[in-house]
MDTraj code that builds the backbone (N, CA, C; nanometers):
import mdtraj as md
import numpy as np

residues = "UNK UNK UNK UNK UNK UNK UNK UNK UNK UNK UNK UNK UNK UNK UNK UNK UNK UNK UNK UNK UNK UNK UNK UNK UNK UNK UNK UNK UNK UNK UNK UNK UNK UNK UNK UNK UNK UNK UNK UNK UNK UNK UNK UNK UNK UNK UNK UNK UNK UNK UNK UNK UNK UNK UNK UNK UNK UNK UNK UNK UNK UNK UNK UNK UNK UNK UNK UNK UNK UNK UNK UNK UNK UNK UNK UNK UNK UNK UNK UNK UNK UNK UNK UNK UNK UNK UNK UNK UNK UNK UNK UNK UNK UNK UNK UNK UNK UNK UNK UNK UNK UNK UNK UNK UNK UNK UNK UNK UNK UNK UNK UNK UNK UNK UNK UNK UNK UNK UNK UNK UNK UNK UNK UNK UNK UNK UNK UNK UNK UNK UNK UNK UNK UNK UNK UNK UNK UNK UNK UNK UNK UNK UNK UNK UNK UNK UNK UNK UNK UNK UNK UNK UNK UNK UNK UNK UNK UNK UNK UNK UNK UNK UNK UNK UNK UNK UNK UNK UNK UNK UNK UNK UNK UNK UNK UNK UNK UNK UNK UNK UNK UNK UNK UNK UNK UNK UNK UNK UNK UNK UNK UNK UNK UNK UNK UNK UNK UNK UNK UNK UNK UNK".split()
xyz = np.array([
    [-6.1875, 6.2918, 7.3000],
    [-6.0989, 6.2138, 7.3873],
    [-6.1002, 6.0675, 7.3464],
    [-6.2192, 6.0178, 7.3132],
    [-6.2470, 5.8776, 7.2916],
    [-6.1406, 5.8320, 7.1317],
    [-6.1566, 5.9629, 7.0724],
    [-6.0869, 5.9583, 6.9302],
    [-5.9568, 5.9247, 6.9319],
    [-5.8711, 6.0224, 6.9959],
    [-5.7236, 6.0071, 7.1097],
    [-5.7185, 5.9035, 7.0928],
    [-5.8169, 5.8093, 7.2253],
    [-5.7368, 5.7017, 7.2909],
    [-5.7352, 5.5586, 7.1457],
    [-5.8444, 5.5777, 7.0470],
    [-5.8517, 5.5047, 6.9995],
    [-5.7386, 5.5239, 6.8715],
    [-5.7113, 5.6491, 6.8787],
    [-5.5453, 5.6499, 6.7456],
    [-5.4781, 5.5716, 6.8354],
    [-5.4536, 5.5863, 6.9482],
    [-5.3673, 5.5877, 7.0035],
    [-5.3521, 5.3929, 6.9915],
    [-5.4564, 5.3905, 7.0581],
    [-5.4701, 5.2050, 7.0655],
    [-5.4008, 5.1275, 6.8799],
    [-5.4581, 5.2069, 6.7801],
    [-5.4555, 5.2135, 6.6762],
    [-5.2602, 5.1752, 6.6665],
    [-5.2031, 5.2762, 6.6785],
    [-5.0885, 5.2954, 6.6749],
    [-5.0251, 5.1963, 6.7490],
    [-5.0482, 5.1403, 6.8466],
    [-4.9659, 5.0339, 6.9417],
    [-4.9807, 4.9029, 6.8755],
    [-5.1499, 4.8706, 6.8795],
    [-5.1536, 4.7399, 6.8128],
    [-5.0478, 4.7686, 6.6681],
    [-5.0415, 4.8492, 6.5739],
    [-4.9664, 4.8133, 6.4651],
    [-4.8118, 4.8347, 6.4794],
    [-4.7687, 4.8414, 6.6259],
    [-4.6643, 4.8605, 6.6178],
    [-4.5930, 4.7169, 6.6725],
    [-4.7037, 4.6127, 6.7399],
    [-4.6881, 4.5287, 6.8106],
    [-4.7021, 4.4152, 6.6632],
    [-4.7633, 4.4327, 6.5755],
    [-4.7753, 4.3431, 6.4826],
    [-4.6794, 4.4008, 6.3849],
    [-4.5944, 4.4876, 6.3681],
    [-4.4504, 4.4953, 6.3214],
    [-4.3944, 4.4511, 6.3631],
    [-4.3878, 4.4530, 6.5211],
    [-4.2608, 4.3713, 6.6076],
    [-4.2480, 4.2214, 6.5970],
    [-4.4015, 4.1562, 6.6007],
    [-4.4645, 4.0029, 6.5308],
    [-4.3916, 3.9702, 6.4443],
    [-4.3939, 4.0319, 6.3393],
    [-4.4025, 3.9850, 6.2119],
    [-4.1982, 3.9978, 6.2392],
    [-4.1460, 4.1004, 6.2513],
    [-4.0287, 4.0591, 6.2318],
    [-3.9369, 3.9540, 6.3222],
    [-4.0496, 3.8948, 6.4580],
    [-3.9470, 3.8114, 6.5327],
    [-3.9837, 3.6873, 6.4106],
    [-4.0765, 3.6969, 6.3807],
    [-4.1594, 3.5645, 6.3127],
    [-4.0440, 3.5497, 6.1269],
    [-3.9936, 3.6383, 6.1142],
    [-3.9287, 3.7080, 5.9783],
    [-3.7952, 3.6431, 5.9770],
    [-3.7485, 3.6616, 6.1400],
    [-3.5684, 3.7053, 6.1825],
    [-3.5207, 3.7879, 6.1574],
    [-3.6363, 3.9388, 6.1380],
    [-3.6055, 4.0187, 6.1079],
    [-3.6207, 4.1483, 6.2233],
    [-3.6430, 4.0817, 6.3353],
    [-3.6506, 4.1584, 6.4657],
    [-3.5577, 4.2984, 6.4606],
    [-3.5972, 4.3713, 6.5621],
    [-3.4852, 4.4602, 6.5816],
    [-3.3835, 4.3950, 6.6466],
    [-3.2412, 4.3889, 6.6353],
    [-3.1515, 4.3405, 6.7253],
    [-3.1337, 4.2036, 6.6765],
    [-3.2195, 4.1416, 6.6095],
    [-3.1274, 3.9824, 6.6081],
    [-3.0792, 3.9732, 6.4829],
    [-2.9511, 3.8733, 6.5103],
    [-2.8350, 3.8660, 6.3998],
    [-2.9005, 3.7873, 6.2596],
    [-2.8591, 3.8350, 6.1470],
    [-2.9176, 3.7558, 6.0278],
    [-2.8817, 3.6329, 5.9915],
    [-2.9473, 3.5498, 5.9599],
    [-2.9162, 3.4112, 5.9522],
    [-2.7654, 3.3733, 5.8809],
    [-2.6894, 3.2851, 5.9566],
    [-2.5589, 3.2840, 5.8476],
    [-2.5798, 3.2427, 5.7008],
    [-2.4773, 3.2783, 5.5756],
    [-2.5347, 3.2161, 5.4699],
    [-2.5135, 3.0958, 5.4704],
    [-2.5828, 2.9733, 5.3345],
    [-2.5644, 2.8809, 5.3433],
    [-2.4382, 2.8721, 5.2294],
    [-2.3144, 2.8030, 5.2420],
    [-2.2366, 2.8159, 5.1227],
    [-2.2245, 2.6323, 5.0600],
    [-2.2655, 2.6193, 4.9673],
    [-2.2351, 2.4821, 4.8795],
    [-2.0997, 2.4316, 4.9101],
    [-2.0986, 2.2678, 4.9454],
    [-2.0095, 2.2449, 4.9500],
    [-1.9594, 2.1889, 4.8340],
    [-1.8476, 2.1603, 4.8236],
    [-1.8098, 2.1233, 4.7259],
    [-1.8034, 2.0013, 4.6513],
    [-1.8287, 1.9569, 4.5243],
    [-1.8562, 1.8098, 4.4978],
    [-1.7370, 1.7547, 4.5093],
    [-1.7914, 1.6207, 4.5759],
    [-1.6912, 1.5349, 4.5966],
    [-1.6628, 1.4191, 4.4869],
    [-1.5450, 1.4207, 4.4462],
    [-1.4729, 1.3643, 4.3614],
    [-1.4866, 1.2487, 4.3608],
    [-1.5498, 1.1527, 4.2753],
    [-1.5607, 0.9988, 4.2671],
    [-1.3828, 0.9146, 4.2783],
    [-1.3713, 0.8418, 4.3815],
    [-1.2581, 0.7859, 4.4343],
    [-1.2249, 0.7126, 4.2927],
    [-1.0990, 0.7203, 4.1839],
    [-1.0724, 0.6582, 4.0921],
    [-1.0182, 0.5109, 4.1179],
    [-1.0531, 0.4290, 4.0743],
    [-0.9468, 0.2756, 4.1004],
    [-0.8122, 0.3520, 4.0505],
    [-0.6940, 0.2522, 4.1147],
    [-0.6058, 0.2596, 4.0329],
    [-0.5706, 0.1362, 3.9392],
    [-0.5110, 0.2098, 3.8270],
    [-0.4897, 0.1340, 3.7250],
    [-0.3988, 0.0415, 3.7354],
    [-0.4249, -0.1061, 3.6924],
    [-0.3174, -0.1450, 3.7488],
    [-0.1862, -0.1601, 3.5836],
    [-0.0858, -0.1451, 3.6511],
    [-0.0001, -0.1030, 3.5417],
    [0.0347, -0.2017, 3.4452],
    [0.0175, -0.2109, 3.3093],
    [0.0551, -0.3376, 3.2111],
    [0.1936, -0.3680, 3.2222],
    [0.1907, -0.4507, 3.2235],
    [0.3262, -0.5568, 3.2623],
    [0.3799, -0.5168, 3.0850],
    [0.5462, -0.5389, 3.1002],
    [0.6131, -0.4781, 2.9990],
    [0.5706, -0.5411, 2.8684],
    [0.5932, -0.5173, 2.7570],
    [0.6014, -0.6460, 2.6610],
    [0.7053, -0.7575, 2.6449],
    [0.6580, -0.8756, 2.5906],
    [0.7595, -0.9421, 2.5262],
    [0.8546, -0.8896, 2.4287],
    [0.9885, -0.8988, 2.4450],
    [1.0688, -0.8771, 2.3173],
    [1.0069, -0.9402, 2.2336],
    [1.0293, -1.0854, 2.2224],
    [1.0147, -1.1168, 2.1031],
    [0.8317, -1.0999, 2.0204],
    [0.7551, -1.0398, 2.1259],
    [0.6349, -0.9585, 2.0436],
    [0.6313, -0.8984, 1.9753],
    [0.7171, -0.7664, 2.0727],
    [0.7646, -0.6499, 1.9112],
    [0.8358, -0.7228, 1.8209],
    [0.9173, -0.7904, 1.8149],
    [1.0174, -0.8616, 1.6954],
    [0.8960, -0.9075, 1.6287],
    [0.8076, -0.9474, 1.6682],
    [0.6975, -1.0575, 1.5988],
    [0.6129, -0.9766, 1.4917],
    [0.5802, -0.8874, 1.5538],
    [0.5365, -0.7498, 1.4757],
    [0.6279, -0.6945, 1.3845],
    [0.7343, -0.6756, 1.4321],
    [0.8420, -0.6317, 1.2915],
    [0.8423, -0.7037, 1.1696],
    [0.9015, -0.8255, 1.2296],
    [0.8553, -0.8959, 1.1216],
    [0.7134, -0.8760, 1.1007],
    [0.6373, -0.9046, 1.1353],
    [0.4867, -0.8935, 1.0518],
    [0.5287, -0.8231, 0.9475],
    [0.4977, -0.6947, 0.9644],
    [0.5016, -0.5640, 0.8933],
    [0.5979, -0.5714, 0.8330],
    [0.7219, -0.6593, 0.7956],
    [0.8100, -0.6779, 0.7136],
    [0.8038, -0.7765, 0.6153],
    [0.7086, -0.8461, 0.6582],
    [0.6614, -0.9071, 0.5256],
    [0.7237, -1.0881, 0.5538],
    [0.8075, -1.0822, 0.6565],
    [0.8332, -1.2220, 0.7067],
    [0.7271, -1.3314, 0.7539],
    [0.6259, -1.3023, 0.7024],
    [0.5135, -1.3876, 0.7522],
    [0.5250, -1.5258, 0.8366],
    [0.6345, -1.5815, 0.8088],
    [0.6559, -1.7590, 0.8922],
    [0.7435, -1.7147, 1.0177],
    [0.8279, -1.5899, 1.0405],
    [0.9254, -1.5751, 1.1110],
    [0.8282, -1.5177, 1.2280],
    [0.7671, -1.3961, 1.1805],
    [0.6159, -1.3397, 1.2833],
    [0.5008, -1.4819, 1.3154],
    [0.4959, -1.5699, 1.2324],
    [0.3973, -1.6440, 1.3239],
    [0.5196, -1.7577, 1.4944],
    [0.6222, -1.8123, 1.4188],
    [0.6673, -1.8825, 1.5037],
    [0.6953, -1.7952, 1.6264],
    [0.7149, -1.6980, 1.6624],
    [0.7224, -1.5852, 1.7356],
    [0.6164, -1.5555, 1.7900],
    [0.5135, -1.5361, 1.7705],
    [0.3988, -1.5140, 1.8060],
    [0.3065, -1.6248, 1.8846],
    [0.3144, -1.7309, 1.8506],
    [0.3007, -1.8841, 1.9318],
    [0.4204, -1.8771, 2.0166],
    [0.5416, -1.8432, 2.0333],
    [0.6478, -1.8590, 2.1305],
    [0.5454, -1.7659, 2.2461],
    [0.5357, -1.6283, 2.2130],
    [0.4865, -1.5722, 2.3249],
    [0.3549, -1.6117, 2.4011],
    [0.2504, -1.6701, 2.2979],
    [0.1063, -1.7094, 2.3137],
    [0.1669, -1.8179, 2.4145],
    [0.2524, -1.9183, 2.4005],
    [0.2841, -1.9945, 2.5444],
    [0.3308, -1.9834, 2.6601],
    [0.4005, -1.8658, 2.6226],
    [0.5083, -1.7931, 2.7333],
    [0.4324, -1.6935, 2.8247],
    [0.3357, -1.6422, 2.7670],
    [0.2775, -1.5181, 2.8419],
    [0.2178, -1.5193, 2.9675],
    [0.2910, -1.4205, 3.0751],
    [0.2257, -1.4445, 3.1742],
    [0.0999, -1.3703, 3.2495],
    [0.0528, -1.2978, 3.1411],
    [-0.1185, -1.2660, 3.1718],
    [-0.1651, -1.2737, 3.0680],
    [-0.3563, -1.2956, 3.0765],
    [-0.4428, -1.2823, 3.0009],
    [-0.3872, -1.2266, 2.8286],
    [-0.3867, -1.0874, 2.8890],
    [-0.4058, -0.9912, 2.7572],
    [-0.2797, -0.9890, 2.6487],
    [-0.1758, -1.0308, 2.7130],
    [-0.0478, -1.0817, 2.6620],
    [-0.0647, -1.1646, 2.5194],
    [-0.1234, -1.2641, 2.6273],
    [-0.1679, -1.4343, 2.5437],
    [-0.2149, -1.3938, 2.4319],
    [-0.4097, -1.3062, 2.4377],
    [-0.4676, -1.3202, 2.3543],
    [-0.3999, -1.2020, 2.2829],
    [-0.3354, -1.1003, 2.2578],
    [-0.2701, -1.0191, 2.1692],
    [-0.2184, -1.1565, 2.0830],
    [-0.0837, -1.1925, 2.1524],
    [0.0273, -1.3420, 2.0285],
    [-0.0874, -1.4271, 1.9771],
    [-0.1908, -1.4725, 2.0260],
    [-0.3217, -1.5400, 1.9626],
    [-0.3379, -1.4734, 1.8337],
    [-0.4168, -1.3520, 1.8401],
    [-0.4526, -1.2275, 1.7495],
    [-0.3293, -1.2554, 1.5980],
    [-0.2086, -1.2739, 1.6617],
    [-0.0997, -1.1741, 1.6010],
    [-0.0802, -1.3187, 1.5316],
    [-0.0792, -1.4463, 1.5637],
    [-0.0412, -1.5802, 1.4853],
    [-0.1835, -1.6305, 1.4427],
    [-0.2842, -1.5985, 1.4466],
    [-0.4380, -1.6096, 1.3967],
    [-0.3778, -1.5569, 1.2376],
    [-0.3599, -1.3666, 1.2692],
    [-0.3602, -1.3186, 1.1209],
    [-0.2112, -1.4424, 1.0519],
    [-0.0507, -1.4213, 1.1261],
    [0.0075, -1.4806, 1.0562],
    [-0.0251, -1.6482, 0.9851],
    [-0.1332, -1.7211, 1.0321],
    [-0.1470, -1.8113, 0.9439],
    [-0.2281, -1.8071, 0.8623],
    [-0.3417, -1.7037, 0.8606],
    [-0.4372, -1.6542, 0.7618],
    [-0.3777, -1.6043, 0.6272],
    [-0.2944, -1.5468, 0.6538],
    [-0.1825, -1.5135, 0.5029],
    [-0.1187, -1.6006, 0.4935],
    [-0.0219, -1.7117, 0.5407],
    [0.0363, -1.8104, 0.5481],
    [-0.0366, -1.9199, 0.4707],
    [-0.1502, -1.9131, 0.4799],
    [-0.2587, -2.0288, 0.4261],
    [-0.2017, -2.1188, 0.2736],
    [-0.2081, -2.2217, 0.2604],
    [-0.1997, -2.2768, 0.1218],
    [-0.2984, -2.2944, 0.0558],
    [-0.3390, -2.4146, 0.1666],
    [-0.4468, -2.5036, 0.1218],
    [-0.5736, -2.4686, 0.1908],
    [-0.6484, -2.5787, 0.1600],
    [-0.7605, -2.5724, 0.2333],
    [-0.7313, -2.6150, 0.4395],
    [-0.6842, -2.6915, 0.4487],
    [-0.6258, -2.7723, 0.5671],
    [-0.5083, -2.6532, 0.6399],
    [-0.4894, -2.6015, 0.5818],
    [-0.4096, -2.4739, 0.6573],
    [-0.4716, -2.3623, 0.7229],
    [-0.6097, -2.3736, 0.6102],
    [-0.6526, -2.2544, 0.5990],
    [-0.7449, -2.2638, 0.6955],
    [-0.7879, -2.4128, 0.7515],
    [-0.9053, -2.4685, 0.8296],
    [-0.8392, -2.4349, 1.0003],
    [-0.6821, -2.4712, 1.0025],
    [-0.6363, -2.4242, 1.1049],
    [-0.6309, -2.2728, 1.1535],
    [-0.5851, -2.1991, 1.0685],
    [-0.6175, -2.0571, 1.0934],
    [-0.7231, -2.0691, 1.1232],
    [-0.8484, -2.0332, 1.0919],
    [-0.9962, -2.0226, 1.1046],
    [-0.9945, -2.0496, 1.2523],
    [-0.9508, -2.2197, 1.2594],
    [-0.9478, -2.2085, 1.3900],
    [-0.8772, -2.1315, 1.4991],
    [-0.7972, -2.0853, 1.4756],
    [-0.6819, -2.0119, 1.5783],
    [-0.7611, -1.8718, 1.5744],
    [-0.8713, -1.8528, 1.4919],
    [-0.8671, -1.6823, 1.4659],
    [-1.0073, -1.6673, 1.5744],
    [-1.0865, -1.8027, 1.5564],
    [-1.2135, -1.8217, 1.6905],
    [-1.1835, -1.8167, 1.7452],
    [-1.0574, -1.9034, 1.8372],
    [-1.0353, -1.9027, 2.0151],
    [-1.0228, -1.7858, 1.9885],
    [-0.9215, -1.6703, 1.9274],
    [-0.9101, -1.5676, 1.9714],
    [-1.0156, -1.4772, 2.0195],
    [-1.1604, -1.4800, 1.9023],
    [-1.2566, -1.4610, 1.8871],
    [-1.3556, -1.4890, 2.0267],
    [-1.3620, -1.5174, 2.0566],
    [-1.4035, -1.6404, 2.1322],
    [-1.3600, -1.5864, 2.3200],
    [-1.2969, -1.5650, 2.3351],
    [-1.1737, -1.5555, 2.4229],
    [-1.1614, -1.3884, 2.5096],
    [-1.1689, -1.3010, 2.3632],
    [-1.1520, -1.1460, 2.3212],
    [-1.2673, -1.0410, 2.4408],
    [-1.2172, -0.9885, 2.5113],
    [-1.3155, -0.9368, 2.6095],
    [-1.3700, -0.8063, 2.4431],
    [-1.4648, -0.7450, 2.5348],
    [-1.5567, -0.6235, 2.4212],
    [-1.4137, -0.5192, 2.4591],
    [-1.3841, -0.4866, 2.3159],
    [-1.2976, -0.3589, 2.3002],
    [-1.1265, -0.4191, 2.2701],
    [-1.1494, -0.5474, 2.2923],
    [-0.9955, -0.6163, 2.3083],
    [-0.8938, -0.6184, 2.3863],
    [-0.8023, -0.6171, 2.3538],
    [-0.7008, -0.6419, 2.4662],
    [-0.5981, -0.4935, 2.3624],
    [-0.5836, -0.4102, 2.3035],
    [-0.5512, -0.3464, 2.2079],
    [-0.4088, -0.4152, 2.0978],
    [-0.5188, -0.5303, 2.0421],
    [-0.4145, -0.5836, 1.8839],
    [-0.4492, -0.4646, 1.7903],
    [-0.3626, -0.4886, 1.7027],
    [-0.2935, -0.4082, 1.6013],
    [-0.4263, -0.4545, 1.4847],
    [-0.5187, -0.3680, 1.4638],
    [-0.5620, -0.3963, 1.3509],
    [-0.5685, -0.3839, 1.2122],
    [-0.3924, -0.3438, 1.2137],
    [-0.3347, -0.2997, 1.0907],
    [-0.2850, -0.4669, 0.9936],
    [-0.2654, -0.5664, 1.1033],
    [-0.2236, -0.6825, 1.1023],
    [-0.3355, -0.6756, 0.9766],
    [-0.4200, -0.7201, 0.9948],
    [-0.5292, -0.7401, 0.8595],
    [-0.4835, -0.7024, 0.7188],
    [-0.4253, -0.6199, 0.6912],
    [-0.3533, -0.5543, 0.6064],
    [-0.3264, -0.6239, 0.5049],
    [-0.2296, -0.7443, 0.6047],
    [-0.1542, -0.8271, 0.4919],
    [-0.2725, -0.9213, 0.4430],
    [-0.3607, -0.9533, 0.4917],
    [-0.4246, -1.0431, 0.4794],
    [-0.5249, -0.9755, 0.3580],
    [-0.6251, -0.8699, 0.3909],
    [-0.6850, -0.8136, 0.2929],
    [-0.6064, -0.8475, 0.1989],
    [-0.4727, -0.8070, 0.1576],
    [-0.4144, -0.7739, 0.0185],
    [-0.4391, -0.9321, -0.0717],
    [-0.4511, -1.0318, 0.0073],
    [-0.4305, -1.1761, -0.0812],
    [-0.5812, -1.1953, -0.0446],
    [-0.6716, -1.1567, -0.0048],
    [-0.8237, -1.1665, -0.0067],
    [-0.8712, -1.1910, -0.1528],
    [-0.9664, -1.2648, -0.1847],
    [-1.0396, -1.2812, -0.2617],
    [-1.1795, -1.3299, -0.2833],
    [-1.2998, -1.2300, -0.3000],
    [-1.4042, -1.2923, -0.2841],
    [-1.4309, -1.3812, -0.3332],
    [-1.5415, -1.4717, -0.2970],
    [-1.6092, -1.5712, -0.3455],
    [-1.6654, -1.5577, -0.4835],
    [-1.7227, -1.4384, -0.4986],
    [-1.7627, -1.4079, -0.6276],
    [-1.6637, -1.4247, -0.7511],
    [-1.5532, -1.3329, -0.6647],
    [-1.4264, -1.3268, -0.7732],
    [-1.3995, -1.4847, -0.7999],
    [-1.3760, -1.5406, -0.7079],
    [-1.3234, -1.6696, -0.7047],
    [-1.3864, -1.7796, -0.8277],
    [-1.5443, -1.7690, -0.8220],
    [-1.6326, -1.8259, -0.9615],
    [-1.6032, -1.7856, -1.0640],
    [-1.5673, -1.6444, -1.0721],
    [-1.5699, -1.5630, -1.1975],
    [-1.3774, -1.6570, -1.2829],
    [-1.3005, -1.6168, -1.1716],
    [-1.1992, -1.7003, -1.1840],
    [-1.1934, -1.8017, -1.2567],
    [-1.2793, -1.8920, -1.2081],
    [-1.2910, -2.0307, -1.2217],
    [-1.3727, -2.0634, -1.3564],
    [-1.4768, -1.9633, -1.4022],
    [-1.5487, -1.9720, -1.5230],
    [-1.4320, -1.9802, -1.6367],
    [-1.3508, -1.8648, -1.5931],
    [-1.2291, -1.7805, -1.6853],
    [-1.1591, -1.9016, -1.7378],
    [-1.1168, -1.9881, -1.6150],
    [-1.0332, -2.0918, -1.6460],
    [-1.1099, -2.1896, -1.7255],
    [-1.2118, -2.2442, -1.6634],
    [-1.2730, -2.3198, -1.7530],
    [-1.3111, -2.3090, -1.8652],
    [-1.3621, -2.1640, -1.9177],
    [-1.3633, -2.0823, -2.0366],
    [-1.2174, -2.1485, -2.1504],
    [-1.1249, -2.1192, -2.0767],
    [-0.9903, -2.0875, -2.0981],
    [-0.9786, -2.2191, -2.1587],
    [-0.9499, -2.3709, -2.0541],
    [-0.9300, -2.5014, -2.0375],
    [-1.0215, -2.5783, -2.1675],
    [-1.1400, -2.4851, -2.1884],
    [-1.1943, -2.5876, -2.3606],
    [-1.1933, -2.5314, -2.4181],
    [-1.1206, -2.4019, -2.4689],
    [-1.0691, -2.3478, -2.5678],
    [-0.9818, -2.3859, -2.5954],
    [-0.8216, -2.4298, -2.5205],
    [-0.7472, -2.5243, -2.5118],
    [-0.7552, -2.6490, -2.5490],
    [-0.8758, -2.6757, -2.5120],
    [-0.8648, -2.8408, -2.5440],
    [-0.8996, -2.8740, -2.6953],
    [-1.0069, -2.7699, -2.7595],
    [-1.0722, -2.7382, -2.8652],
    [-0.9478, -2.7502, -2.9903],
    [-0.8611, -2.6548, -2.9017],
    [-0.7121, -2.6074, -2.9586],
    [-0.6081, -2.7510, -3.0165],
    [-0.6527, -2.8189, -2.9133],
    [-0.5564, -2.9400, -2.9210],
    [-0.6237, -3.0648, -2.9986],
    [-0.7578, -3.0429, -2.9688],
    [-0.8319, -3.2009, -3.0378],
    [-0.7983, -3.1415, -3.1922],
    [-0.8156, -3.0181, -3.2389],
    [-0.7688, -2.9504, -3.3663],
    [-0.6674, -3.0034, -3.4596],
    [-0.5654, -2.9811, -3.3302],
    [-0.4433, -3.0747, -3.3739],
    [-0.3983, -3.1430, -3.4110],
    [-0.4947, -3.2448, -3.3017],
    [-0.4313, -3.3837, -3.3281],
    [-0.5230, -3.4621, -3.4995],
    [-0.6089, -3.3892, -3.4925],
    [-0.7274, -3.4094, -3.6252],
    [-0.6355, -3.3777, -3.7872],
    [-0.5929, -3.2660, -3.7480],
    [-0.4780, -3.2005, -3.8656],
    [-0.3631, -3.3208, -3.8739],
    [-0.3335, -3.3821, -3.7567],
    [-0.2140, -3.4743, -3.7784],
    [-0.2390, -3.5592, -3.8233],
    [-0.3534, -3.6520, -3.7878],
    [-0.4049, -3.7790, -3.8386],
    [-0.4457, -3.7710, -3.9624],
    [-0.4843, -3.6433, -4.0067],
    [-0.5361, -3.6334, -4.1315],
    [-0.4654, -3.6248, -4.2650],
    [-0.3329, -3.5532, -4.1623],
    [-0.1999, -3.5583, -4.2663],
    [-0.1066, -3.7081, -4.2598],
    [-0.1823, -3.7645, -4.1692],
    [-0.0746, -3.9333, -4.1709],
    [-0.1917, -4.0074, -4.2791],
    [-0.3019, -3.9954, -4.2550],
    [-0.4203, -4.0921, -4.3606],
    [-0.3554, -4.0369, -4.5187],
    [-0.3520, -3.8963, -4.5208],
    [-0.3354, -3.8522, -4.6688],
    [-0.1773, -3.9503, -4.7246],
    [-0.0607, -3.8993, -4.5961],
    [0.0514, -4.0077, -4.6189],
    [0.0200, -4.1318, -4.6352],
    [-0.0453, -4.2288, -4.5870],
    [-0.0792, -4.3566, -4.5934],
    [-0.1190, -4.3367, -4.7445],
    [-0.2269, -4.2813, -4.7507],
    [-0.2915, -4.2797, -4.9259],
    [-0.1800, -4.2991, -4.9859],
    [-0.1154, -4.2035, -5.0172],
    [0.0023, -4.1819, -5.1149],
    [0.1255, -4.2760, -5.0733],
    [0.1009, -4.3345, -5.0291],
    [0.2183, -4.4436, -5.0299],
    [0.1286, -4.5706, -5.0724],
    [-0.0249, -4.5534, -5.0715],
    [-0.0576, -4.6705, -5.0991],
    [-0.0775, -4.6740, -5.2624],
    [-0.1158, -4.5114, -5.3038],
    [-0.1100, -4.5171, -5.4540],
    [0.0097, -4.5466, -5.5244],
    [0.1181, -4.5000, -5.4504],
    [0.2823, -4.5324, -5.5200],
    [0.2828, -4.7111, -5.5500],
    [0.2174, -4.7874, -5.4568],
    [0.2343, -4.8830, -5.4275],
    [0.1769, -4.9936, -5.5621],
    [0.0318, -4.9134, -5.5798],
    [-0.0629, -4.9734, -5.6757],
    [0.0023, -4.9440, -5.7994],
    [0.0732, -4.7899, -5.8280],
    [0.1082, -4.7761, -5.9647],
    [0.2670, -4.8503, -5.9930],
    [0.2774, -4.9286, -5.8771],
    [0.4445, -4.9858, -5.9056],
    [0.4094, -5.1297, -5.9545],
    [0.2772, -5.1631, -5.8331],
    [0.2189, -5.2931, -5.9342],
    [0.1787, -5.3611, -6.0652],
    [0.1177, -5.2054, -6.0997],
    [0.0072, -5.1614, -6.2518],
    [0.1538, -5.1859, -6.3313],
    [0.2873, -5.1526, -6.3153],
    [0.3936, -5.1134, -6.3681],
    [0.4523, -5.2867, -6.3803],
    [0.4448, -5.3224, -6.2691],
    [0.5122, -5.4978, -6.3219],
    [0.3993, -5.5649, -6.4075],
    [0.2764, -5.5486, -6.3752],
    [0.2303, -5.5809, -6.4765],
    [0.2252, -5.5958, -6.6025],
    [0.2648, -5.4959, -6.6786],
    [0.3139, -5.5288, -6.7937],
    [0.3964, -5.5664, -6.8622],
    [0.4569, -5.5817, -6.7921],
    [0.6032, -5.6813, -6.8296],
    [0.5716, -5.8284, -6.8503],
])
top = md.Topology()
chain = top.add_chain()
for i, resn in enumerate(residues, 1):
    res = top.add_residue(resn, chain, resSeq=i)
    for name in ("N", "CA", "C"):
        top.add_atom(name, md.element.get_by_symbol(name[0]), res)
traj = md.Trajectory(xyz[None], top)
């Protein structure tokens, strides 16, 4: 009997610590299962809006045509028209950019060339990181009349090379001439002596 009561006790307590464990679970008899959790969705970083570039200058693109046409004086005066005219930032420093390169090919002298330089810093100078988007095809013209420094000595040896070979050429010359006027002098001075030797005997 004692055996009985103690299955018996046996059986309840583990039926009471099933029932435990599933209120403790949410896994009770009878209660509803937890709702799922569903991800929401990422939220989209708010974009600025862009603000829209103001049109171009006509006479920019013209300025550029010409560039690329090889009008080099017609693209710079054009290009300073707009650099004064422009009415934003990025405008400006583009016609800056665009009459920087046209006086860099334009260059003569030294004093021309000192102005470019300068026009090509402010731009420099001025130029946010990434630019304002100039044409860096503009360079183009300029590369083509580039000449290094190196080249430039080598040049300059050439000529000088050149300039006393020339001169070598000419002091030559003038040596051959004088030499053929002394020999003339001679011979007019011997004609002279044998015309004397000649009255003499008379």
């Amino acid at each position: 009997m004692d055996i009985q009561c103690r299955s018996g006790m046996r059986i309840v307590l583990a039926a009471v610590a099933v029932v435990a464990v599933g209120l403790f679970s949410g896994c009770a008899p009878g209660a509803s299962p937890p709702p799922p959790v569903t991800a929401s969705p990422p939220v989209a970083p708010q974009s600025r809006e862009e603000t829209p570039r103001p049109a171009e200058d006509p006479r920019y693109l013209d300025a550029v045509s010409a560039f690329q046409g090889g009008d080099v004086e017609r693209a710079a005066s054009l290009f300073e028209q707009v650099s004064q005219a422009a009415l934003d930032e990025p405008s400006r420093r583009r016609a800056l950019y665009g009459l920087a390169c046209a006086r860099l090919a334009m260059a003569q002298d030294e004093k021309e060339l000192a102005k470019a330089r300068s026009l090509w810093e402010t731009w420099r100078a001025e130029s946010p990181p990434g630019g304002d988007g100039e044409d860096p095809k503009f360079m183009a013209g300029i590369l083509s009349q580039y000449r290094p420094a190196f080249l430039l000595k080598d040049i300059k040896a050439a000529c000088d090379k050149e300039c006393d070979k020339r001169l070598l050429e000419k002091e030559e010359e003038v040596r051959r001439i004088i030499q053929r006027q002394v020999q003339a002098l001679e011979e007019i001075h011997r004609e002279i002596q044998e015309k004397k030797k000649g009255l003499s005997n008379y």
